[in-house]
C-alpha positions, 0 to 999 in steps of 0.5 A: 137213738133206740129207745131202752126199756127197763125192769121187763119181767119175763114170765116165760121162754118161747119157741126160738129162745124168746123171752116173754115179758109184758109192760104194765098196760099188757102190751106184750114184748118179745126178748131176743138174745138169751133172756132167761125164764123169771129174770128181770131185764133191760132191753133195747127196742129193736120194733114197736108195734101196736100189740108188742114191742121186740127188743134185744137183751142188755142186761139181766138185772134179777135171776133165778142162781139155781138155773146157772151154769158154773161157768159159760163154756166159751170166753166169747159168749155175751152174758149180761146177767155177768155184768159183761158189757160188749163196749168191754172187748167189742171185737172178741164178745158176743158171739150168739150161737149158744145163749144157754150156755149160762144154764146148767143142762138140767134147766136146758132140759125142762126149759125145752120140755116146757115149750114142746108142751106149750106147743101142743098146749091147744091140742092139748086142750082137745085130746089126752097127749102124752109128754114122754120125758125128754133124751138128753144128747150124749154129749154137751160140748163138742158134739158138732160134727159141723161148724161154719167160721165166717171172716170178717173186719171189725175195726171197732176196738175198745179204747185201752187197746186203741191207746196202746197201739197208737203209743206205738208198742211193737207186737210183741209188746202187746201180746206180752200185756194180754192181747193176742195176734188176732186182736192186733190185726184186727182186720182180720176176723175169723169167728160167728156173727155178732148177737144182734149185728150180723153184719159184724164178726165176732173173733173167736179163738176156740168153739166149744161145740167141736171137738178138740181135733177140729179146733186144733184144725180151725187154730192152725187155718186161721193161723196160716191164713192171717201170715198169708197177708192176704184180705179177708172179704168186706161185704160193704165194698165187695172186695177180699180173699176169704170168706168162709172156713167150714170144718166137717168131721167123721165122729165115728170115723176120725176123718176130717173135711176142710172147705176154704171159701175164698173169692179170687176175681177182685184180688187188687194187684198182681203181689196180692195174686202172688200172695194167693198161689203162696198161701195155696202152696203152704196149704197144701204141704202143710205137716199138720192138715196133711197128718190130720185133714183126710181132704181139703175143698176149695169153694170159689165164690164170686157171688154177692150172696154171702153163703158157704154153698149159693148156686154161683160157687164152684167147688174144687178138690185141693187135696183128697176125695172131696168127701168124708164118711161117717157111720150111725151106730146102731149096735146097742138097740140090737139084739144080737152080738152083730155090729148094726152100722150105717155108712155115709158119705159126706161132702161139703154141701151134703146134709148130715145130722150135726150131732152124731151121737145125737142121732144115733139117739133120735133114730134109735128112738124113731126106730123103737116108737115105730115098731114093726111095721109091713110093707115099703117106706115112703120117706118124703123128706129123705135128704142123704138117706140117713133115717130112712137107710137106718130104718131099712137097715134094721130090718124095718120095711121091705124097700125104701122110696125117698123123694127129696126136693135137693138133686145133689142130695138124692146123688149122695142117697143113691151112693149111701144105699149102694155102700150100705149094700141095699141099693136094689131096696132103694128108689130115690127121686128129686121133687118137691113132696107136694109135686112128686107124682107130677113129676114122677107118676110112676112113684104111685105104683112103687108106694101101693105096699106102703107100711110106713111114711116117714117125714121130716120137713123143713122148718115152716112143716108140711105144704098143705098139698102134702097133707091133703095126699096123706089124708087120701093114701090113709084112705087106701093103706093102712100104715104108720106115720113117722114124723121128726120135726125140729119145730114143734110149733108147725109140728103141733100145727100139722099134727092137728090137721093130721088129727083132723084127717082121723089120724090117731096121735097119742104122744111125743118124744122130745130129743135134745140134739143142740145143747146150749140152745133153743133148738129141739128135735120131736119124734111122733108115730101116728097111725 
């Protein structure tokens, strides 16, 4: 049995959301599962270890009122400090994809200045560094032009539902006191993985990240895939139909992509087989997908690997191109009366900034902190193209050298270049950047006009070797260095080796382009 602690005090949020606490010998315990900054909470130990313990948050206990929202945006979020139980409606609560939810933006906002702070507090220590105030997104609730839906069964009811069912009620004599068709069946799930059991799928109706034509697509596809009497896929025993269900949408465009994620092979009997060329069928005249869906995917995944996009799956267009387009819109940083648009194509596995307006926001400020600049950009980080191209797009450098370590990335870059009509001022690549002129040694005769090198790596930062080139191309050029990170921890980690290289940092720009959640974007020009 998991031992549960009691009356934690957390003193500070870190990166990732965690709330720091502390026992009264000084061992230091990390919360996970939206503790919020100065509250009192119980937690059960998840790992003890000889200088912390980490635990997941049970219940808030005592709380500052004035960080609160009025009320959480989603019915299915988990919020303890509410007096919630997940025993209340195991099935239908939990959802852990927006544990700020419950604080009102303006504390989201300081909350999330204050980690980037704390991030570059040992910096700090040894140069002036200016904390420019944080952009908020543009919008706070269906900002996501992105969302992934996994399917799952969760037999676990609470037990006023079980008693109803097994007094024999009909449906429609449940749906008739409050439980819905989805809550019935419960065996088929469709929603996030569950805070703390990711095993577990928590079964939504709605997600207010998206907008309302996408959760009128995701109502309307669970809808006709629970009458298909098809099964959803068991992780346990390998067996199912449906996996996943993705929605990708053009903000600025209107367009809509759906991607099915099914595995076919294990179908049981030749019924179920029938049932599967049915639901296709229905699918694909559907009056609603073909009015509102500009293309549908199939994603066969007979894998083991539970992911949307593993090697193994094979995707096929059902209806459409395959892709969608979007648009950046960078009109409003102009000076002139002249449209300045960004045109991308976006298909199921391509990477995109999830929030579009917010990337309009974080380009446009990249692109203001940059100012002018002289000769080529090197993008080492370029996925798809979108902040180089936007770059190029604005008049900034002469040509645009990409290198990015996904191939099918570099594709969809080379056919943004082209539909944005600056494909003779691209040169793209497929390497990793620490390897790039290994495996591409004619890269350094194209970067020897460099103005500006821009970087936007993943998660973990800069490989050393990166570094270590950045050091020895400073040593011949003199250009400007655009980094975007979304972790200001590696961030400040590699900013201060840059520093240590003579690079010259002075400030950082915090753009928020996750409401409700810990993530933050930062921006920064070295020179």
């Amino acid at each position: 049995m998991q031992k549960i602690l009691k009356g934690i005090s957390i003193y500070k949020i870190g990166y990732g959301g965690i709330g720091i606490g502390s026992l009264p010998d000084g061992k230091k315990v990390l919360v996970k599962g939206g503790a919020l900054p100065g509250s009192i909470v119980d937690i059960r130990v998840i790992k003890s270890k000889k200088d912390y313990i980490e635990g997941h948050l049970l219940a808030i206990k005592k709380y500052d009122t004035s960080l609160l929202n009025g009320k959480p945006i989603c019915t299915h979020f988990f919020s303890p400090f509410q007096g919630n139980t997940v025993e209340q409606a195991p099935h239908k609560i939990g959802c852990g994809g927006c544990k700020w939810q419950v604080m009102n933006y303006e504390a989201q906002l300081k909350l999330k200045e204050s980690i980037v702070e704390d991030a570059f507090s040992k910096l700090s220590k040894k140069q002036e560094i200016g904390f420019l105030p944080i952009i908020g997104s543009p919008l706070q609730e269906g900002y996501r032009n992105k969302i992934e839906f996994s399917f799952g069964v969760y037999k676990q009811l609470n037990e006023e539902f079980r008693k109803a069912k097994k007094s024999g009620q009909s449906e429609e004599e449940l749906i008739k006191t409050g439980y819905t068709k989805y809550e019935i069946n419960s065996e088929f799930n469709l929603g996030f993985h569950k805070q703390g059991e990711f095993s577990k799928i928590v079964d939504v109706d709605h997600c207010g990240l998206i907008s309302t034509k996408a959760n009128q697509i995701f109502e309307h596809m669970k809808s006709l895939c629970l009458g298909s009497n098809l099964p959803v896929y068991d992780q346990k025993n390998h067996q199912g139909f449906f996996r996943h269900l993705v929605i990708r949408e053009g903000i600025n465009t209107g367009q809509l992509l759906v991607n099915l994620s099914v595995s076919d092979e294990n179908l049981k009997d030749q019924e179920q087989s029938h049932h599967r060329e049915q639901f296709l069928e229905t699918i694909k005249n559907d009056p609603l997908l073909k009015q509102q869906v500009t293309t549908m995917v199939i994603s066969y995944n007979n894998g083991l690997a539970d992911i949307v996009n593993a090697p193994e799956v094979e995707m096929k267009t059902f209806r459409g191109d395959g892709y969608i387009y979007e648009k950046l819109d960078f009109t409003e940083i102009q000076h002139t009366q002249e449209e300045c648009l960004v045109n991308f194509r976006v298909s199921p596995s391509s990477f995109f900034q999830t929030n579009t307006l917010g990337a309009q926001k974080l380009f446009s400020t990249a692109i203001k902190m940059t100012g002018h600049i002289e000769g080529n950009i090197l993008d080492l980080y370029c996925g798809a193209g979108s902040i180089g191209l936007s770059l190029l797009k604005q008049g900034l450098g002469e040509e645009l050298v990409g290198v990015e370590i996904v191939e099918k990335a570099i594709i969809d870059a080379r056919y943004n270049a082209k539909i944005n009509g600056v494909e003779d001022k691209c040169y793209f690549v497929a390497s990793p950047a620490e390897k790039m002129l290994i495996n591409f040694p004619e890269l350094k005769e194209k970067i020897q006009n460099i103005g500006l090198v821009v970087i936007d790596p993943p998660r973990e930062g800069l490989h050393p070797n990166v570094i270590k080139y950045l050091s020895d191309l400073k040593k011949e050029y003199d250009f400007k260095l655009l980094y975007i990170s979304c972790n200001p921890i590696t961030m400040a980690r590699d900013i201060e080796l840059l520093v240590e290289e003579d690079f010259k940092f002075q400030k950082i720009q915090a753009v928020d382009m996750f409401p409700h959640t810990h993530h933050i974007e930062c921006i920064s020009v070295l020179s």
